[in-house]
C-alpha positions in Angstrom: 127.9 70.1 141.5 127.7 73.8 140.8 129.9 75.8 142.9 127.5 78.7 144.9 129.9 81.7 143.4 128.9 79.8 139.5 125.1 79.8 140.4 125.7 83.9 142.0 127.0 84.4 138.1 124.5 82.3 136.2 121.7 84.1 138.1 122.9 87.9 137.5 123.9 87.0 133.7 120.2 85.9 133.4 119.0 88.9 135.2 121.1 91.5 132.8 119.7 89.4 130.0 116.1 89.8 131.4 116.7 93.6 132.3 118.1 94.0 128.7 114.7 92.2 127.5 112.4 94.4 129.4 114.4 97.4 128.0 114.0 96.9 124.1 110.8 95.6 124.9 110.0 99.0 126.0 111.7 100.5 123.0 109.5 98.4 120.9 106.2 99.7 122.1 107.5 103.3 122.0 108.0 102.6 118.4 104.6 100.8 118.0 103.2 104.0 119.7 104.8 106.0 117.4 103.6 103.9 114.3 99.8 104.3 116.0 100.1 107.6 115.6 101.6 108.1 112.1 99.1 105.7 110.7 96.1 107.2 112.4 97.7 110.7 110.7 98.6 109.0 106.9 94.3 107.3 107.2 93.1 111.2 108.3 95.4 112.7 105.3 94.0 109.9 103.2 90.5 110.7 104.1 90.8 114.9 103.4 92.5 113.7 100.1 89.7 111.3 98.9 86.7 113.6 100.1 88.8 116.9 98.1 89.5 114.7 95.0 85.8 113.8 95.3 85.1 117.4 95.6 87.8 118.3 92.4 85.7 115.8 90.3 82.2 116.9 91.0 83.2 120.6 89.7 84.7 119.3 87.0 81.5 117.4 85.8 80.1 120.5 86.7 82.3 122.3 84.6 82.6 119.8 81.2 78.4 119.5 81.7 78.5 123.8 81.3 80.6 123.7 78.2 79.5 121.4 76.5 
């Protein structure tokens, strides 16, 4: 039979283990946060490109249509 000082160190090694847990768990939705935000900033970037690129290429339709 377990010994009441053996269960007292099971219990708090499996409570450091769960604290330890809860703590990169934590770490890992700061990071996730943090990937939110630098994706929703790369899709806006990638948006201002693609509407300027359509922009670049309607002037220079406009431009080959003039010389020609």
């Amino acid at each position: 039979m377990i010994g009441a000082a053996e269960t007292s160190y099971f219990v708090d090694s499996v409570k450091s283990k769960v604290e330890s847990d809860v703590g990169t768990s934590a770490g890992i939705v700061e990071r996730a946060k943090e990937n939110v935000a630098s994706s929703t900033t790369i899709a806006s970037n990638a948006e201002q490109a693609a509407q300027l690129a359509a922009q670049v290429k309607g002037e220079t339709a406009a431009g080959r249509s003039e010389v020609d």
